[in-house]
N, C-alpha and C positions, 0 to 999 in steps of 0.2 A: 250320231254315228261317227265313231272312228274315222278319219283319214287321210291319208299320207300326201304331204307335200312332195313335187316334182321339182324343186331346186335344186335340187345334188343330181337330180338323173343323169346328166349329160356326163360328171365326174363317175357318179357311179357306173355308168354301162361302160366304162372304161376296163373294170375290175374283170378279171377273164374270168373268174369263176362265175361275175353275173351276166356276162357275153354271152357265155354257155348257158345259165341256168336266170334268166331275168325275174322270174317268179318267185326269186330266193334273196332280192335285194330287201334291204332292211324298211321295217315302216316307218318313219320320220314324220310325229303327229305337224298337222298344223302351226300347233301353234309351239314347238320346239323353238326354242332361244328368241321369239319375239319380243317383244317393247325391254326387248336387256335381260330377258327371264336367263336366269343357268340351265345349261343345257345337261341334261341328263342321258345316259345310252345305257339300257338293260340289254345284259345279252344272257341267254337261256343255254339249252342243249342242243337239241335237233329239231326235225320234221318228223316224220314217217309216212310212212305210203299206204296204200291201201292192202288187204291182206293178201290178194294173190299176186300183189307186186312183187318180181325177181330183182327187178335191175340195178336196185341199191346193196342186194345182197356182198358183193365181189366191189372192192376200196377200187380196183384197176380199171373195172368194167363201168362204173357210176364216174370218176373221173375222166375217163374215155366219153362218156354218151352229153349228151346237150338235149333241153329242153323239148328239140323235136323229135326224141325218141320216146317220150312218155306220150301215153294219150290222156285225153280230158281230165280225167278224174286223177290220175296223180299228179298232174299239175296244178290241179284243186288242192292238191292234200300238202304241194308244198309254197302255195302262194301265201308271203307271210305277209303280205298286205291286206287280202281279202281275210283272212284267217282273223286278222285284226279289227275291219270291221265288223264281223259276226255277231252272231246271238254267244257265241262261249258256252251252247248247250253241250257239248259232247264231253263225256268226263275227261277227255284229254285235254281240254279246255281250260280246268279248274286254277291252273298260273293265269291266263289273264282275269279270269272273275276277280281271284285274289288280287293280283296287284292294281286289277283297276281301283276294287275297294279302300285296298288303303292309301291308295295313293288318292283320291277323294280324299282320306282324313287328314294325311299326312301333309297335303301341297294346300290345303284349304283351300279348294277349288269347287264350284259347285257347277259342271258340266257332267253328262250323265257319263260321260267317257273321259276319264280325266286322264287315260293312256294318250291324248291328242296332246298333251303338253311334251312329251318325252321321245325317246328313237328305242326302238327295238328290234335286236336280231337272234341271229340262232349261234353259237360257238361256233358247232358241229357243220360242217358242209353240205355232210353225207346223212340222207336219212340214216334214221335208225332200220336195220332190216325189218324188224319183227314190229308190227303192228300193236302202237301201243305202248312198246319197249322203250327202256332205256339205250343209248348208244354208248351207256361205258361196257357194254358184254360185248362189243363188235368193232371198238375203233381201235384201226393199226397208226403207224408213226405216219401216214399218207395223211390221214385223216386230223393230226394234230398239226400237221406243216400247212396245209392249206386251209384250217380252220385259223390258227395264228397271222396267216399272212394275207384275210380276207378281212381279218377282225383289226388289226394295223392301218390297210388302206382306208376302212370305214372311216374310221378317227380319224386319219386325214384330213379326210373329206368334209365329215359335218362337225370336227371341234369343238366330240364334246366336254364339260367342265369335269365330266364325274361319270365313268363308267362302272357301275353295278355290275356285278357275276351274279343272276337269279340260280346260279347251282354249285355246289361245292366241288361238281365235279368237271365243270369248265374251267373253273377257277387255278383248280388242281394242275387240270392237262394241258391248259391256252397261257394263261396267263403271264408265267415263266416265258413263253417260249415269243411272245408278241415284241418284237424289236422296240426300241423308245421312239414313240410317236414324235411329229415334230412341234407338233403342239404340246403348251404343258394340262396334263390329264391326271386325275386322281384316279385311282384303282383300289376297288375294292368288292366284298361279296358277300353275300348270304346265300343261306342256303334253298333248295328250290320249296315255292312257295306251298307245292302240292304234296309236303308232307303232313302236312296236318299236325296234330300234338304230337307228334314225334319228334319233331325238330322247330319247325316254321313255330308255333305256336308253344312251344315249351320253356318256362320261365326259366330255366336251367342252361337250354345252350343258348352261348351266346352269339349265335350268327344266324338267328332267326329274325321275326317279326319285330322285336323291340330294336334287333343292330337296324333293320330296313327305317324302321321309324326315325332313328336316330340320324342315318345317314340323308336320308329326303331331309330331314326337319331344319339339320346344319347347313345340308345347301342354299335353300329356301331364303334361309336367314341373312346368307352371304347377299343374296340378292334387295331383299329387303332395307341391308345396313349399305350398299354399294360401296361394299369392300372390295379391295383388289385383291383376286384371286393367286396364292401362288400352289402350285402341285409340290 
């Protein structure tokens, strides 16, 4: 089973957006950057809430509110640590089945959860309203400032060697906007895992499954040859 190292906590609960929202702090496997490994940090899209949740609706009102305004079950729906240990049955799931798989192939690791080598977040702050949804039909310039400046302090914090975009459309919206880290960090992205042959799996584009392989395989190696890293 998945899960998350408590080393960075004390840096992270500094982060005001996880002051307010601690259920939304990234999950940092295990075994992240141990015996010299390269640190890797996937960051995705959003959350979402359950379906008769209002309160992510309005960028002003979800901003405004903290984690003691949701009850039980949406704060199930945005804890990306338990989310990470899971079974990954629910189709909204289907990004970590994926990336756990190939990151099995890719890191030549033989743990059943090979997500416990790496850090994982979300871009987006703000759920996605709509249950299921994507958050590029809903996100205003609120939602790209406080996604950039969450996604900044992280990389601060746990230094990693190589941050993945798992969406082309974090990549799009965050990426630009995330001030230079003080650390040196490579940046880069594919696109999100759960499109299936449409993209992820398509020999044609090239910021699917083969650039993901390609990018894991070259870090890996860094590590392997203990080369000095420069960004």
């Amino acid at each position: 089973m998945n899960k998350s190292t408590e080393i960075f906590d004390n840096k992270l609960n500094e982060i005001e957006h996880y002051r307010k929202f601690p259920s939304m702090r990234p999950f940092v496997g295990e075994n992240y950057g141990k015996n010299n490994s390269r640190k890797i940090l996937l960051i995705a899209e959003s959350h979402y809430l359950p379906p008769k949740s209002t309160i992510s609706r309005s960028p002003e009102n979800w901003y405004n509110s903290k984690q003691s305004d949701l009850n039980k079950e949406e704060v199930a729906w945005i804890n990306t640590r338990n989310i990470l240990k899971g079974d990954w049955k629910p189709a909204g799931h289907m990004i970590f089945r994926e990336l756990n798989t190939r990151m099995s192939e890719f890191m030549n690791v033989q743990e059943f959860r090979a997500m416990t080598n790496i850090a994982f977040m979300n871009g987006f702050q703000r759920p996605a309203p709509e249950t299921g949804d994507s958050i590029k039909y809903f996100c205003r310039a609120i939602d790209y400032k406080i996604g950039a400046e969450t996604i900044k302090k992280v990389i601060n914090i746990i230094e990693p060697h190589l941050v993945i975009f798992v969406s082309k459309l974090s990549w799009d919206k965050l990426r630009s906007k995330i001030p230079k880290s003080e650390s040196e960090v490579k940046y880069d992205f594919v696109c999100h895992p759960g499109t299936g042959g449409r993209y992820w799996h398509s020999k044609k584009y090239k910021h699917g499954m083969k650039k993901f392989k390609f990018l894991i395989e070259n870090e890996m190696k860094k590590t392997c040859n203990n080369k000095v890293y420069k960004a």
